[in-house]
VEXDREN-2710 file (C-alpha; in Angstrom, 1 decimal):
% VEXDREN-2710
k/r/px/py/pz
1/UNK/7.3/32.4/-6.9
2/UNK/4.1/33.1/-4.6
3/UNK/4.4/32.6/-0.7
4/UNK/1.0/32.7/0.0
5/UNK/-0.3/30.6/2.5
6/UNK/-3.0/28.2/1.4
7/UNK/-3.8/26.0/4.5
8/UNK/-5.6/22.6/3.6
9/UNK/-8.4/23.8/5.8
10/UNK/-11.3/25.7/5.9
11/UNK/-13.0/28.6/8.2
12/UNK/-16.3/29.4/7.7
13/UNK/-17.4/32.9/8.6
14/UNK/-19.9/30.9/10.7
15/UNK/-16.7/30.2/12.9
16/UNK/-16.2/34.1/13.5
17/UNK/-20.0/34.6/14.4
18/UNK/-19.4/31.9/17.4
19/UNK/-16.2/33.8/18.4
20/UNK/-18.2/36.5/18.8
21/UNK/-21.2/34.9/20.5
22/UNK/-19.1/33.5/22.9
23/UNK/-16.7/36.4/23.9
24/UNK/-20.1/38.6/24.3
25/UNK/-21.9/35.8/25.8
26/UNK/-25.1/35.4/23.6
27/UNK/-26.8/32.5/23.4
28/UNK/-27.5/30.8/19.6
29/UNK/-31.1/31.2/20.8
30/UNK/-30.7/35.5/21.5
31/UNK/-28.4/35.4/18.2
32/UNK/-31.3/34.3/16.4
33/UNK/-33.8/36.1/17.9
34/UNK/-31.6/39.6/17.1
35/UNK/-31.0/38.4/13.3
36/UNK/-35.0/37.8/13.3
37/UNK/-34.1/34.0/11.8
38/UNK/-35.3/31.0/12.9
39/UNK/-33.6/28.7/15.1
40/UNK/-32.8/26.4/12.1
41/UNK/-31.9/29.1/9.9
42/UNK/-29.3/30.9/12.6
43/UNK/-27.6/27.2/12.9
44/UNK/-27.7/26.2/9.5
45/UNK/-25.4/30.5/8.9
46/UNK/-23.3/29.4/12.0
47/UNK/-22.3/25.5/10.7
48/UNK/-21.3/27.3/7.4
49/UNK/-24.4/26.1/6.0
50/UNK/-25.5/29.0/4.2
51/UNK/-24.0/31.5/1.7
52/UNK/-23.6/34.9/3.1
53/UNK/-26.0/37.2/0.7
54/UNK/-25.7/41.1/1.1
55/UNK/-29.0/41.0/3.0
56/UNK/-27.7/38.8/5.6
57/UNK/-24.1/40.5/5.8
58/UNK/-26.3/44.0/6.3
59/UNK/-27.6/42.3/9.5
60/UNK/-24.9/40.3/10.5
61/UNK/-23.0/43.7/10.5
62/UNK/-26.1/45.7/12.6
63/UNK/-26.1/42.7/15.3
64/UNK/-22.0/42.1/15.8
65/UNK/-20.6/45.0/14.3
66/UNK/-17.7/44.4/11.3
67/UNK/-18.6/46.1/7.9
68/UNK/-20.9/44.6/5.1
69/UNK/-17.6/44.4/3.2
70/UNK/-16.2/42.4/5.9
71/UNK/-18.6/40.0/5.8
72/UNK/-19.1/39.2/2.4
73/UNK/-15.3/39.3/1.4
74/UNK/-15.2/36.4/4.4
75/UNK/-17.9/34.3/3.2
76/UNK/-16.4/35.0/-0.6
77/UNK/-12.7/33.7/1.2
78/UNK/-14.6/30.6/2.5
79/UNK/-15.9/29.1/-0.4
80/UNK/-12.8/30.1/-2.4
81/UNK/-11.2/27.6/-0.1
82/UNK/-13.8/24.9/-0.2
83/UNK/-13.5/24.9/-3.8
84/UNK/-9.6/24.5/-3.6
85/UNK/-9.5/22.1/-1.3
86/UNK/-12.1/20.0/-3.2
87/UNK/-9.6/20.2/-6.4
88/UNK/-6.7/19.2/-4.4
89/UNK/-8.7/16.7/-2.4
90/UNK/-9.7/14.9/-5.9
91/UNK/-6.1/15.1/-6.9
92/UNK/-5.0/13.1/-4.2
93/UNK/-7.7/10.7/-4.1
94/UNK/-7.8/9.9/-7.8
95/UNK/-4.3/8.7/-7.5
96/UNK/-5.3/5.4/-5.8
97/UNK/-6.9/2.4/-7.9
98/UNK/-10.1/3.0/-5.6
99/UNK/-11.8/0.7/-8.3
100/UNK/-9.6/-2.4/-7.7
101/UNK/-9.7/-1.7/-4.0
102/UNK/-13.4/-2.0/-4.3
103/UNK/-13.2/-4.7/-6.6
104/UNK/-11.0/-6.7/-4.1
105/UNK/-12.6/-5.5/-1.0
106/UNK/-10.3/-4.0/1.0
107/UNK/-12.8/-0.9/1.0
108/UNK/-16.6/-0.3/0.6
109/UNK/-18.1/1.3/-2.4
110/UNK/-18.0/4.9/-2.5
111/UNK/-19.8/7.9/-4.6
112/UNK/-18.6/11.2/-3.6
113/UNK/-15.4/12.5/-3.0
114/UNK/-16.1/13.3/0.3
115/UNK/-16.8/9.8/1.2
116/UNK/-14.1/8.2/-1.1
117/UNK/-11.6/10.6/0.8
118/UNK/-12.9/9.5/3.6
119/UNK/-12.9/5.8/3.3
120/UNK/-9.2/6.6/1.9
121/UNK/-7.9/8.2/5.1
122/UNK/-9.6/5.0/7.1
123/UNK/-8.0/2.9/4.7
124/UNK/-4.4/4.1/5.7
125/UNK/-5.7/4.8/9.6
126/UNK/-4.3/8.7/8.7
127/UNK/-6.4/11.5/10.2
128/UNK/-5.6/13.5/7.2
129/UNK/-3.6/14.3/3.5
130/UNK/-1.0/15.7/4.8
131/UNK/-0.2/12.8/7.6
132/UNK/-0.4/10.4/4.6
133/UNK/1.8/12.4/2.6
134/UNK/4.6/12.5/5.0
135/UNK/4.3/8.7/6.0
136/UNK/4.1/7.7/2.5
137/UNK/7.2/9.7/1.1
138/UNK/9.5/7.7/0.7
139/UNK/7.5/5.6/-1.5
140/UNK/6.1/8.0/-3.5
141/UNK/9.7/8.9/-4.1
142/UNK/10.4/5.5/-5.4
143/UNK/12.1/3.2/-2.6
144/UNK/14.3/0.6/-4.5
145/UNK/11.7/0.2/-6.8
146/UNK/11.1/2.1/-10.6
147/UNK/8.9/1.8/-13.6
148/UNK/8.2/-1.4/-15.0
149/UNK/8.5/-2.1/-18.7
150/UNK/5.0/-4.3/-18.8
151/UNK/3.2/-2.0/-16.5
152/UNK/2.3/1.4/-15.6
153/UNK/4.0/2.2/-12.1
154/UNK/1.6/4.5/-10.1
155/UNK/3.2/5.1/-6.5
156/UNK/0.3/5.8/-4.9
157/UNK/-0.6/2.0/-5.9
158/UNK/2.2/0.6/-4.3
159/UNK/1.3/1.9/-1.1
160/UNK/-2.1/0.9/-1.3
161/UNK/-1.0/-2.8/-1.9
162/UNK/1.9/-2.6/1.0
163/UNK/-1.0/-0.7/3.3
164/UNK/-3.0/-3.7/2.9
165/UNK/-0.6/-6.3/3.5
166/UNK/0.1/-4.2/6.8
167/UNK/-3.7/-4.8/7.7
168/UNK/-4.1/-8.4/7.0
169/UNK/-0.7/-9.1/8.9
170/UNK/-2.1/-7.8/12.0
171/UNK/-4.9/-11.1/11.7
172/UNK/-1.4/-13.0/11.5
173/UNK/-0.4/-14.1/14.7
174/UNK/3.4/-14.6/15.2
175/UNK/6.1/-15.7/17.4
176/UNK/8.8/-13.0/17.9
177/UNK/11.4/-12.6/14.9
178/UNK/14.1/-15.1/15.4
179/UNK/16.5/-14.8/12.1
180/UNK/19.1/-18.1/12.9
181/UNK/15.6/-19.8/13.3
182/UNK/14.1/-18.6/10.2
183/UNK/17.5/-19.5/8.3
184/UNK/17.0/-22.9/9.8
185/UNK/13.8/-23.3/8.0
186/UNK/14.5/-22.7/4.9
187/UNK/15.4/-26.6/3.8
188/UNK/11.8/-27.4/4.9
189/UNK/10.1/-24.5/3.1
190/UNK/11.9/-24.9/-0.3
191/UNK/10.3/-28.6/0.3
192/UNK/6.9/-26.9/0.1
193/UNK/7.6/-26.7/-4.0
194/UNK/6.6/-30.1/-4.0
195/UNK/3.1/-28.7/-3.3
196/UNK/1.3/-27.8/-6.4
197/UNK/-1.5/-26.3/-4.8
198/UNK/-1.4/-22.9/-3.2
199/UNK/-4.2/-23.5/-1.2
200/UNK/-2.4/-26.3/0.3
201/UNK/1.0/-24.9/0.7
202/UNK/0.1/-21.0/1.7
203/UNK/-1.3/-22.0/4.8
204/UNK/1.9/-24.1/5.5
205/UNK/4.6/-21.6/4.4
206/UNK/2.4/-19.1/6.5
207/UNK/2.5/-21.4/9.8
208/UNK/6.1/-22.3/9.5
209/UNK/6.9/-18.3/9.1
210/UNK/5.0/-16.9/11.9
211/UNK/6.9/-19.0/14.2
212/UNK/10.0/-17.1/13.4
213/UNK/8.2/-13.8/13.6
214/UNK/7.3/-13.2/9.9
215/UNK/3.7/-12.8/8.8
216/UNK/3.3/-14.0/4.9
217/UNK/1.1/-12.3/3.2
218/UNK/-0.5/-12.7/-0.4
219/UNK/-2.6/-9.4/-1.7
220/UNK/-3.4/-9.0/-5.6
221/UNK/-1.5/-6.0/-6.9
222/UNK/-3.8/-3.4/-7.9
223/UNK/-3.6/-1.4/-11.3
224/UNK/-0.5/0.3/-11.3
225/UNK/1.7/-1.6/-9.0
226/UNK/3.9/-4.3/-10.7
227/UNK/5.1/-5.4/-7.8
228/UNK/6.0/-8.6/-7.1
229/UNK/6.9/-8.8/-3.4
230/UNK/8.3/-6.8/-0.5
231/UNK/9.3/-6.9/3.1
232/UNK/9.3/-4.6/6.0
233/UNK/9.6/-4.9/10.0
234/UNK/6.5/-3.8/11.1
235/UNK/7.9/-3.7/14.8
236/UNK/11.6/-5.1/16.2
237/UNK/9.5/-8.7/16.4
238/UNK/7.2/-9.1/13.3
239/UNK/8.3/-8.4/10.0
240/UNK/6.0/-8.5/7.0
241/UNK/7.0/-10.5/3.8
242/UNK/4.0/-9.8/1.3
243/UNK/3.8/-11.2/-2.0
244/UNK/1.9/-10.4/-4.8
245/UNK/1.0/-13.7/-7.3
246/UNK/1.3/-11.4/-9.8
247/UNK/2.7/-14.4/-11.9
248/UNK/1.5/-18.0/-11.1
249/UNK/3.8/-19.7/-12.2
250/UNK/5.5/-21.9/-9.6
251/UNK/9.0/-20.8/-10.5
252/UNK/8.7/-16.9/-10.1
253/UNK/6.6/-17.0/-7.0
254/UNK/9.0/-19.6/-5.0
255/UNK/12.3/-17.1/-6.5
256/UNK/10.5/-14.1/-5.4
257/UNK/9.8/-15.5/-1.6
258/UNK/13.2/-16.3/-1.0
259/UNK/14.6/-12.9/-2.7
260/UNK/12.4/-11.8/0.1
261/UNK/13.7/-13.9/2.9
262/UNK/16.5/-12.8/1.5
263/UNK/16.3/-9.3/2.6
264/UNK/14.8/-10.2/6.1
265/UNK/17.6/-12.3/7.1
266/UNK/20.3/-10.2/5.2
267/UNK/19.6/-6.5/5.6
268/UNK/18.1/-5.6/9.0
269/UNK/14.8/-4.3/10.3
270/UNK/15.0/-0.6/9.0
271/UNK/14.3/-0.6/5.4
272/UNK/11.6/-1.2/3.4
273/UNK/12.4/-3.9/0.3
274/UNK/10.1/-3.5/-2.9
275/UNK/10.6/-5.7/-6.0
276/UNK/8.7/-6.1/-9.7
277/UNK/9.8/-6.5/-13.2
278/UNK/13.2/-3.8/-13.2
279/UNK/14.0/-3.1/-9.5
280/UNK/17.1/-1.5/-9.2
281/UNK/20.2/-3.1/-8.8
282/UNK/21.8/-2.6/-6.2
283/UNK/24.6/-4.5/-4.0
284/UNK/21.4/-5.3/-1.6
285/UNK/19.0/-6.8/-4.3
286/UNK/22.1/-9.0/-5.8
287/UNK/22.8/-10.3/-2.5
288/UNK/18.8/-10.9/-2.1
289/UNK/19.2/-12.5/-5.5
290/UNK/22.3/-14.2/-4.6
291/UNK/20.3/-15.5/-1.8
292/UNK/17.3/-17.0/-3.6
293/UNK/19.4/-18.9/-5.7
294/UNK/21.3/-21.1/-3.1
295/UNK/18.0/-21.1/-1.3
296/UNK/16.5/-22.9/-4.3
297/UNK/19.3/-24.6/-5.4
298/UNK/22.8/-24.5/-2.9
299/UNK/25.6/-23.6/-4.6
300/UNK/27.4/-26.8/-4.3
301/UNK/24.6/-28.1/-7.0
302/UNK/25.3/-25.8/-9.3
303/UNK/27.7/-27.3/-11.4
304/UNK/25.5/-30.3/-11.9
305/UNK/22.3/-28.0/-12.6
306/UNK/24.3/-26.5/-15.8
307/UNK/25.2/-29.6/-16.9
308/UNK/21.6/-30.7/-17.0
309/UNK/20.9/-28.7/-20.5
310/UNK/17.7/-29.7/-21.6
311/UNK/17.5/-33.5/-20.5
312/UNK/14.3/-34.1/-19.2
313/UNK/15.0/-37.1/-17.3
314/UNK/17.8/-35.5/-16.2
315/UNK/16.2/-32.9/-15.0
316/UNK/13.4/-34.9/-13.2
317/UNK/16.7/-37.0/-11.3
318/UNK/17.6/-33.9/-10.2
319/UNK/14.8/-32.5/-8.7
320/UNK/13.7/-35.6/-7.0
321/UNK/17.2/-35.8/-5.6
322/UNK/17.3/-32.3/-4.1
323/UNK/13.6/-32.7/-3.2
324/UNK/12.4/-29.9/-5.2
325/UNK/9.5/-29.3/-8.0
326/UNK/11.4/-29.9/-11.5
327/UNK/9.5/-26.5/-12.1
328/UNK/12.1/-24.5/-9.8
329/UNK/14.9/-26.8/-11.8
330/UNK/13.8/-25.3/-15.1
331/UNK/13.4/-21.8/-14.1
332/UNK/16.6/-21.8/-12.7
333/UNK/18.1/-23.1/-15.7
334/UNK/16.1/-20.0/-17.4
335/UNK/17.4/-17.5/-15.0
336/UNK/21.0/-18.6/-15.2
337/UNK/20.5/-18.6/-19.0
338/UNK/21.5/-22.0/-19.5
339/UNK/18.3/-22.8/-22.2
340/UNK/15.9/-20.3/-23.5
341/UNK/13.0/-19.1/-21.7
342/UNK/10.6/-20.9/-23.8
343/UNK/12.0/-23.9/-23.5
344/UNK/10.5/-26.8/-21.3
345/UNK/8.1/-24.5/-20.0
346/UNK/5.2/-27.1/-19.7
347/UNK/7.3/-28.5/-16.9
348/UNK/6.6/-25.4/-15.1
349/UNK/3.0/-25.9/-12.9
350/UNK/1.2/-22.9/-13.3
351/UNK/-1.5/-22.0/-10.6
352/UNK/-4.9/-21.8/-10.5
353/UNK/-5.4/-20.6/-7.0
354/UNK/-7.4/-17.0/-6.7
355/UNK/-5.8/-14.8/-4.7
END
């Protein structure tokens, strides 16, 4: 196995040229002047500008000393590197769906690497690869979270969609977290179902959150992140509970916020919480699950949902009498397998709302 060292990072031999300039004290002006270049020309060899030929290595070597061969095995080094770090540079960037992020605009449209690297590293607020790398880890390692049946799973796309519910949090403004206040509210957010129109109810559900300290998000998930929510403490007093609308349908996006609230009230401020099609199962997610479910519909209800089968009017008494959308009634009775998933679907309101 090689142990070379192959920085990410470049040295141009224009960089020597100034070391030597400035231990011996001559001016860019004198430098040029000596190497018979213009001014132009003597910046443009010194900024790394301009390939080394032999000619210019034969007068760099008569002005500052060092051997032709030193000269041009440095500039031969140099763009060695440049082309190595471009390679690795598109490796990284292409893992991001930069065309959905344009799409969506949560960046600007780019057309070079260099710029869409650029705009990449703004996007994260990371001065370079290798910060992002090390700040991203554990979710490019897969953080309670793995592939999805129904959609190609690309990492890099899930912290992309988490990134930017971290930037449009920071527009949320919120009281500090207070979790017996936020379990509090949960019989006057599950009586936001009745609401059949997101662009009605989001605002709500967002104003009631952010006065326990939680800043509700909604972001499209790009390509390659079939995610459907997650949470995260961005500091001890704000947590972010970002969800993805990934299905609108009222029954999946109502089970996924309180799996979420779930987590926040449940599991503490140092993890970060990532669900979609087949998260993991773990002791954490069932209670998150475990949650949602009284949430929706408490526990002492239960016996009476089973019983409802597929009785519509049944099913209508019983959501008006827990003050619920008979939507969340049926997709309970789907996730508790009590009558097939296709059945009584059209009592399910589906959204229309853009996100």
């Amino acid at each position: 196995m090689s142990t070379e060292f192959k920085p990410n990072w470049t040295s141009s031999p224009g960089d020597t040229i100034k070391d030597i300039l400035a231990a011996r004290d001559i001016s860019d002006f004198d430098f040029a002047k000596r190497m018979q270049f213009s001014i132009e020309d003597s910046l443009d060899l010194i900024e790394g500008r301009t390939a080394l030929t032999l000619a210019i290595a034969r007068q760099l070597s008569s002005v500052l000393g060092a051997s032709v061969e030193f000269w041009m095995t440095r500039d031969l080094q140099y763009r060695q590197d440049i082309a190595r770090i471009s390679i690795s540079d598109e490796k990284w960037a292409n893992q991001f769906p930069v065309e959905d992020m344009i799409k969506f605009g949560w960046i600007p449209f780019v057309k070079s690497l260099a710029e869409k690297v650029k705009v990449l590293l703004d996007f994260f607020d990371v001065p370079n690869i290798r910060t992002w790398n090390e700040r991203n880890a554990n979710i490019m390692q897969g953080v309670a979270f793995r592939k999805s049946k129904a959609y190609e799973s690309r990492p890099a796309s899930v912290a992309t969609w988490i990134r930017q519910g971290e930037i449009q949090a920071r527009e949320i403004s919120c009281l500090p977290w207070d979790r017996e206040k936020f379990k509090e509210l949960i019989p006057e957010i599950r009586a936001l179902t009745l609401q059949k129109d997101p662009q009605v109810f989001i605002p709500k559900l967002q104003e009631l959150c952010a006065t326990c300290g939680v800043a509700i998000v909604i972001a499209r998930s790009p390509k390659g992140c079939p995610a459907n929510g997650a949470t995260k403490f961005l500091s001890h007093n704000k947590a972010l509970l970002l969800l993805s609308f990934r299905y609108k349908q009222e029954d999946i996006f109502w089970f996924s916020f309180f799996h979420e609230a779930g987590h926040l009230i449940l599991h503490g401020e140092d993890n970060l919480f990532l669900e979609g099609d087949d998260t993991v199962k773990t002791i954490q997610e069932e209670e998150a699950n475990k949650f949602a479910e009284n949430a929706l519909i408490p526990d002492e209800y239960k016996k009476e949902l089973f019983a409802l089968g597929e009785d519509m009017r049944k099913i209508l008494r019983f959501a008006s009498k827990l003050g619920i959308s008979r939507g969340i009634v049926v997709g309970q009775l789907h996730h508790f397998e009590r009558i097939p998933y296709n059945h009584l679907t059209n009592l399910i309101n589906r959204y229309t709302w853009d996100n």
